[in-house]
C-alpha positions, -999 to +999 in steps of 0.1 A: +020+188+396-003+214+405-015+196+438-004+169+463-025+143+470-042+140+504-017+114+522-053+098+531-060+097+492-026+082+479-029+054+508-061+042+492-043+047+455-014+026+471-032-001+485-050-007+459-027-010+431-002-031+448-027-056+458-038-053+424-003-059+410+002-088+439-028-106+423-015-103+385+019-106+388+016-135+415+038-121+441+038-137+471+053-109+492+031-077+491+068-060+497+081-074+462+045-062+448+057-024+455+088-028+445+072-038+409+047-005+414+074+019+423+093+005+389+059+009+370+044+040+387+073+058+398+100+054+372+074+050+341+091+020+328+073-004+307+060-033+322+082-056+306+113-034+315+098-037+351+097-079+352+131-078+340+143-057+366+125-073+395+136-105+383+161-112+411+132-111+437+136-143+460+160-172+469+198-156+462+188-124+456+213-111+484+191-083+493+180-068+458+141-067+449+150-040+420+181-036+394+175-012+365+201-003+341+188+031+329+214+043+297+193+072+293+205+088+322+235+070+333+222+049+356+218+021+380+188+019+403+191-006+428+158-012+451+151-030+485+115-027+489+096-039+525+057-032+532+031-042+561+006-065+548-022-041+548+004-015+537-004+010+565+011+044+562+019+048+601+035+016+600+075+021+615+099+001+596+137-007+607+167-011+592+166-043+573+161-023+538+191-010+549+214-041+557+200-055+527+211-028+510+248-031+524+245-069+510+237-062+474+264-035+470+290-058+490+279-088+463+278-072+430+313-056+442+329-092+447+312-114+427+338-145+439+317-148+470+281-151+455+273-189+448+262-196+412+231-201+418+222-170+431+201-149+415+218-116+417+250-131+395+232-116+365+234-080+377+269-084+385+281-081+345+262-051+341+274-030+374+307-043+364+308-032+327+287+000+335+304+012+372+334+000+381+355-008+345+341+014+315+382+020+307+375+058+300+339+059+293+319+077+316+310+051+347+274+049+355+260+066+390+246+044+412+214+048+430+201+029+461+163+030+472+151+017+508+114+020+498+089+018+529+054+022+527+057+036+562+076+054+582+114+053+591+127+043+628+151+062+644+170+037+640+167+029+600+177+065+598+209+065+616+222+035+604+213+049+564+233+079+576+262+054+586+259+037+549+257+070+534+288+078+552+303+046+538+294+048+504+316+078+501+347+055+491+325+044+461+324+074+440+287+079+428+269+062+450+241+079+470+214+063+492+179+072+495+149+066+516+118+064+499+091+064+529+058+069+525+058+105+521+088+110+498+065+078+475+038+104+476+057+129+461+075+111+436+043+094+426+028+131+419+056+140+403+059+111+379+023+121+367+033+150+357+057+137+329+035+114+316+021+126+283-021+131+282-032+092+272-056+086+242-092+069+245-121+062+232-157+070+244-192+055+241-213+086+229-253+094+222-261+102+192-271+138+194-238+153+196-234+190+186-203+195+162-194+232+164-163+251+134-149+217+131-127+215+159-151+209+191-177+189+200-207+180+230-219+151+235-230+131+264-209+104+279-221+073+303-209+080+337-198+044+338-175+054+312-163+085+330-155+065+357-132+037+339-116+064+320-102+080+357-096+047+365-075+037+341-057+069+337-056+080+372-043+118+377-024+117+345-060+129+327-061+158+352-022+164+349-025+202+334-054+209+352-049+231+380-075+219+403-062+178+409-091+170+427-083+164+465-113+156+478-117+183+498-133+213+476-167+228+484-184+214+455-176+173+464-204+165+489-233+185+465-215+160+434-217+126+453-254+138+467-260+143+428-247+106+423-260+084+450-294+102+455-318+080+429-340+109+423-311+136+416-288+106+394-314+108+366-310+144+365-270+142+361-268+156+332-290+188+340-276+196+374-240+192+367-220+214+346-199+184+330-163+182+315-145+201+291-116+181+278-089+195+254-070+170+228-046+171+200-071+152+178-103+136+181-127+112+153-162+103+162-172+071+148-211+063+148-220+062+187-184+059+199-155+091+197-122+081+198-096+115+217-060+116+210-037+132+237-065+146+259-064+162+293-095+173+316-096+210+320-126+222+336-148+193+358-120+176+378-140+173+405-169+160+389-146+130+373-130+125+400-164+118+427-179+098+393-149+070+398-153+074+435-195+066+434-202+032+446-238+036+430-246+021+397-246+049+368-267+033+346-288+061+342-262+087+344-249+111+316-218+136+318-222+170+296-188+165+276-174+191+256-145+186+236-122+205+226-091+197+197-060+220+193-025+222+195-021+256+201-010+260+240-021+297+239-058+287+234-058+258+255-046+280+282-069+303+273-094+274+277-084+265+309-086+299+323-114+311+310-134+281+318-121+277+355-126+315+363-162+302+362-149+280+399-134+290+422-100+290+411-074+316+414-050+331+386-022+321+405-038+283+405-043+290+365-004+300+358+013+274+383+022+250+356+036+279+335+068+271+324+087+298+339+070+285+374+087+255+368+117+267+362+120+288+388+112+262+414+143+243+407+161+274+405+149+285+435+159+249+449+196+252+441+196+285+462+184+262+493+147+276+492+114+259+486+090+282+461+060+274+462+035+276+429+005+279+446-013+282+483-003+265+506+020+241+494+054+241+517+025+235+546+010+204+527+042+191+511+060+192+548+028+175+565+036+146+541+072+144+545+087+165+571+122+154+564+119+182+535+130+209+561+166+194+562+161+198+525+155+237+524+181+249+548+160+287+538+132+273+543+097+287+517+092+316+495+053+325+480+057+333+448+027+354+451+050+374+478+080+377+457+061+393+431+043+414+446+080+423+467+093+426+429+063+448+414+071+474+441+107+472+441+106+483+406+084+510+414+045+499+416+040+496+452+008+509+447-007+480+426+016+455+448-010+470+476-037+471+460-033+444+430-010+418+444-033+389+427-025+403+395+013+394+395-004+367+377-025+385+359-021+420+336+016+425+357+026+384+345+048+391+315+064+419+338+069+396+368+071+361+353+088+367+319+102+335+310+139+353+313+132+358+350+160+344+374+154+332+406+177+359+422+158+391+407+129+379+428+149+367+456+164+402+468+138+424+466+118+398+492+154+394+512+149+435+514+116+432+525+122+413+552+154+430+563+128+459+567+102+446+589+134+428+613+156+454+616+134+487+606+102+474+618+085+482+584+054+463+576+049+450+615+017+459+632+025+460+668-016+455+688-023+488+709+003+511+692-005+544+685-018+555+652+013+585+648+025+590+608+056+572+619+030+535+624+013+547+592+045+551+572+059+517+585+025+496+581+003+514+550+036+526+534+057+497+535+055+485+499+063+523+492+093+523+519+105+489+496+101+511+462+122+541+471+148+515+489+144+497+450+150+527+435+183+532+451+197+498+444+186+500+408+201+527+405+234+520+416+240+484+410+220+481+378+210+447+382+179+440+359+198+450+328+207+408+315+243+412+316+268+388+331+277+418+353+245+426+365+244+387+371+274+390+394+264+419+411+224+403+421+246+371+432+267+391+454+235+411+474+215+377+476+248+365+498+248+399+516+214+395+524+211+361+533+242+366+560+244+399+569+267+391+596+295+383+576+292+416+557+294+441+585+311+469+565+282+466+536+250+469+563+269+497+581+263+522+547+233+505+542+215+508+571+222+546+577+206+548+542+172+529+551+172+552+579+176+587+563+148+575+536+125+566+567+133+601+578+126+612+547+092+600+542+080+605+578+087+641+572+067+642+536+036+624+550+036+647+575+037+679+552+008+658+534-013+657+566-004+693+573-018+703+541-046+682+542-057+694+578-053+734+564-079+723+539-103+713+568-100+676+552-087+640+571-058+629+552-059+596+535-034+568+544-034+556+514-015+585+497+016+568+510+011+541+483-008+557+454+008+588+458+042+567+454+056+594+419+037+623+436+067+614+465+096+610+444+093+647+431+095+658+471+132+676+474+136+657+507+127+620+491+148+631+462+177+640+484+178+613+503+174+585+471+203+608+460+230+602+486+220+569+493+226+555+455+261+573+467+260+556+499+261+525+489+295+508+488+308+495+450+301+459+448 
C-alpha cells in the first residue's frame, strides 16, 4: 500500500461497513458484525466462505465468533470479535476477547465436555483432523484473533501475554491482538492484494478513440462516485497518491463540487482521471473496463464519492488507457503524476524491489520505510509496532543516498539524493539488491557522526576546515571509508562469500561492543583518513588563497576523484584496506 489511511478516515470506512453488514446479514450484535467484516475485508474470503465461518456465532459457541479452515496456507483462524455500539476508536476494551479465547481452545481440545447442542461441536472435527492427529501429515498452525475496534487495557494486554505464555505447550499456536490500529493496517494491506476490479461506465457520446488502445470520454460524476464506492481503495491500489484527505488540492475539488455555479463547470476546471486497464469495449453510451486501476486523479475520485451534493450536472474528463505492459503503465503513472505534486520516490514505492526489501529489512528487526514519513504515521496508528522493530526505521531515500556515496558518488548523494530513484535507480534499487548492502553503508554513516562527529552541525562552532570537512564533506568522508571496505572485504561481488562477509559487518556494526578487537583497527583507520583529508582541504584552501580566490566548500564533494589521486588520501585508503582485520 502506498499510503495509510488517516485513523480519522478508516473509522468512518469501519463504521460504516459494519453497520452496513449488521443490517444485511441481520446481526444482532454489531461485535459479530465485525467479526463477519474482518473475514470479508481482511482475509478476502468470499462471502459465502465468511457465513460459513461465522456460523458458530451465538448460544454454545463457547467463545468463538470466527473458525476458518484455510488449506491454502495451513491454517486455522480462530476469531473473538467485541465492538462499542457506535464502534468508537478510543473505546478501551478488557480482557473478555481474551477469556473467550482460552474457552474455545480449551473446548475444541476436549470435545467430551461441550454439550451436543453447542454450536462449536462442528469445528471440533476439523481442529481435530487438521491440528492435533494428521498421523504424519503436516498439522495445521493455529491462529487466534482478539479483534477490538478500540483500544487494549492494560489489563487485556497482560493477561494476552499470560495466554501467549500458555499456548507455548500447544505447538503452533500464537495469539494476536487485532485493535484498532493493527485493523487499520491489515485492512490497507489486504487492499493491496486484491487484483484491479472490472466495471462498466455510463458514457457521452462524443468520446475520442485515439491508435486503438485509449480513449476520453466523459463520465457522470454520480458514476464516479458509485464506482469508489463500490471498490473502495482497491481502484487506487497502484496509485501512489491513496488519497488521504489531506493534500492541497482537496478543499479547491469539493469547492468545485458543492459550489452550484463552479459544479457545471466540472468538467472544465478539473483535470479528470486517467485510468489504465487490461481491456476495455465501449458499447453505444456505456464502456465496459477490465482490470482497471486509477492512476492519475485520486484525489478528484476520491472528494466525488465524499460530495454530499447532487452531481447531476457533473462530468469527469476520463481517459482511458488499455495495456498489459507494466513498463508503459509505469511510465503512465509517472509521467502523468510528475504533472502533481508527487515525488519519484512516491512513483517507485510499489516497485517490486521496494517490496521486497521491506520484508527483508523486517527480518533484520528494522522498519524501511517506502516513502515519507511512514514509520511516523504507521506508529501514530499503532504504537505497539515499536516492540515490533527492536532497530527501529530506516528511509530508504537515506540508505541510498548512504549507498551511492559509499560506492563512490558522494557528490551526486549531495547534490542528487532524489535521484536514487531516479537516473541512479537501476544502480541503487536493482532488483538483486539485498537488504544488507544498503544496511552497512547507513550503519557506517552513523558510526561517523556518533563516534567521529561527521555530518553533525554543532550551533556557534567555528567555521575551521576541520567543521567543513566533517559537515560539507561528510558524504565524501563515507566514500573514501567505502572505498576501503570494498576493497578489502569485496562484498558487492554476489557470491555466497561476499554474503557472509556483509552478514558479519552488519552484526559488527549493529553491536560494536561485542567486537572490541574489530573497532580498535577500525577506528584508528577512520581517524588517519580524517587526518588525511583535513590536511588536503587545507592544501586546497592554501592554493586557492595564493590565487587571490575564496575557496569553495564544495570541492570536498565534487572534487571527491580529484582527492583520491592526493598521495596522502592515497596513503591512508592504502593502509587502512591493510588495517582492517580479516573477516
Amino acid at each position: 500500500m502506498t499510503e495509510l489511511l488517516s485513523e480519522a478516515e478508516f473509522a468512518s470506512i469501519l463504521k460504516q461497513e459494519v453497520e452496513d453488514l449488521q443490517g444485511k446479514e441481520g446481526f444482532k450484535e454489531k461485535s459479530d458484525a465485525l467479526a463477519f467484516w474482518y473475514g470479508l475485508n481482511v482475509l478476502a474470503l468470499s462471502r459465502q466462505d465468511v457465513k460459513n465461518a461465522c456460523r458458530f456465532q451465538g448460544k454454545g459457541e463457547q467463545g468463538m465468533d470466527f473458525f476458518y479452515l484455510d488449506t491454502s496456507r495451513k491454517k486455522i483462524v480462530i476469531g473473538q470479535a467485541e465492538a462499542t455500539e457506535n464502534l468508537d476508536p478510543a473505546a478501551t476494551f478488557g480482557s473478555s476477547s481474551i477469556r473467550k479465547l482460552r474457552s474455545a481452545i480449551s473446548a475444541l481440545a476436549h470435545p467430551d465436555k461441550i454439550d451436543e447442542g453447542d454450536r462449536i461441536i462442528d469445528a471440533v472435527d476439523d481442529y481435530r483432523e487438521f491440528h492435533l492427529q494428521r498421523d504424519g501429515a503436516e498439522k495445521f498452525s493455529v491462529e487466534l484473533l482478539a479483534i477490538v475496534s478500540g483500544r487494549p487495557s492494560g489489563g487485556m494486554v497482560k493477561d494476552a501475554a499470560s495466554f501467549s505464555a500458555d499456548l507455548a505447550e500447544r505447538p503452533k499456536h500464537e495469539l494476536k491482538i487485532l485493535d484498532f490500529g493493527r485493523l487499520l493496517e491489515e485492512y490497507c494491506e489486504s487492499v493491496d492484494k486484491r487484483p484491479p476490479p472490472d466495471f462498466h461506465l455510463r458514457i457521452r457520446s462524443d468520446t475520442i478513440k485515439f491508435a486503438g488502445n485509449a480513449l476520453v470520454v466523459s463520465v457522470p460524476g454520480e458514476e464516479i462516485r458509485k464506482l469508489v464506492k463500490d471498490n473502495k481503495l482497491a481502484l487506487f491500489e497502484k496509485n501512489a497518491r491513496i488519497p488521504l484527505l489531506k493534500g492541497k488540492a482537496n478543499p479547491e475539488i469539493l469547492d468545485q463540487l458543492e459550489t452550484e455555479e463552479k459544479r457545471g463547470k466540472f468538467w472544465y476546471l478539473n483535470n479528470g482521471l486517467t485510468v489504465t486497464c487490461r481491456l476495455f469495449r465501449p458499447e453505444d453510451q456505456t464502456l465496459r473496463v477490465f482490470g482497471a486501476q486509477i492512476v492519475n486523479g485520486c484525489q478528484t475520485a476520491w472528494m466525488i464519492s465524499k460530495s454530499k451534493k447532487p452531481l447531476d450536472n457533473v462530468w469527469v474528463l476520463t481517459k482511458v488507457i488499455q495495456t498489459e505492459d507494466h513498463k508503459f503503465a509505469y511510465d503512465i503513472r509517472r509521467a502523468t503524476n510528475l504533472q502533481t505534486e508527487i515525488t519519484l520516490r512516491d512513483l517507485c514505492s510499489n516497485d517490486f524491489i521496494q517490496l521486497k526489501l521491506q520484508k527483508s529489512f523486517e527480518q533484520l528487526g528494522y522498519y524501511y520505510e517506502r516513502k515519507k514519513d511512514e514509520w511516523k504515521v504507521r506508529k501514530k496508528v499503532r504504537p505497539a509496532m515499536v516492540d515490533q522493530f527492536l532497530n527501529g526505521n530506516a528511509d530508504n531515500e537515506k540508505l541510498g543516498q548512504c549507498f551511492l556515496a559509499f560506492v563512490g558518488k558522494p557528490h551526486e548523494a549531495k547534490d542528487e539524493k532524489r535521484e536514487v530513484f531516479g537516473k541512479f535507480r537501476r544502480e541503487v534499487f536493482p532488483n538483486t539488491r539485498t537488504a544488507r548492502e544498503l544496511l552497512l553503508p547507513w550503519l557506517v554513516r552513523r558510526d561517523l557522526r556518533s563516534a567521529f562527529q561527521v555530518g553533525h552541525r554543532r550551533h556557534g562552532e567555528r567555521k575551521t576546515v576541520r567543521y567543513y570537512v566533517r559537515t560539507v564533506g561528510d558524504l565524501t568522508i563515507l566514500a573514501f571509508v567505502g572505498e576501503i571496505v570494498r576493497r578489502k572485504y569485496h562484498i558487492f561481488t554476489q557470491s555466497a562469500r561476499a554474503s557472509g562477509i556483509l552478514r558479519m559487518l552488519v552484526e559488527r556494526f549493529e553491536d560494536q561492543e561485542a567486537h572490541p578487537e574489530f573497532f580498535s583497527k577500525y577506528d584508528k583507520v577512520i581517524k588517519r583518513v580524517l587526518q588525511a583529508t583535513e590536511s588536503w582541504a587545507k592544501r586546497r584552501k592554501t592554493a586557492a588563497s595564493k590565487k587571490g580566490e575564496e575557496w569553495d566548500v564544495r570541492e570536498l564533494h565534487i572534487g571527491y576523484h580529484n582527492a583520491l589521486r592526493d598521495p596522502g588520501i592515497r596513503k591512508a585508503i592504502h593502509k587502512g584496506v591493510a588495517s582492517l582485520p580479516a573477516l
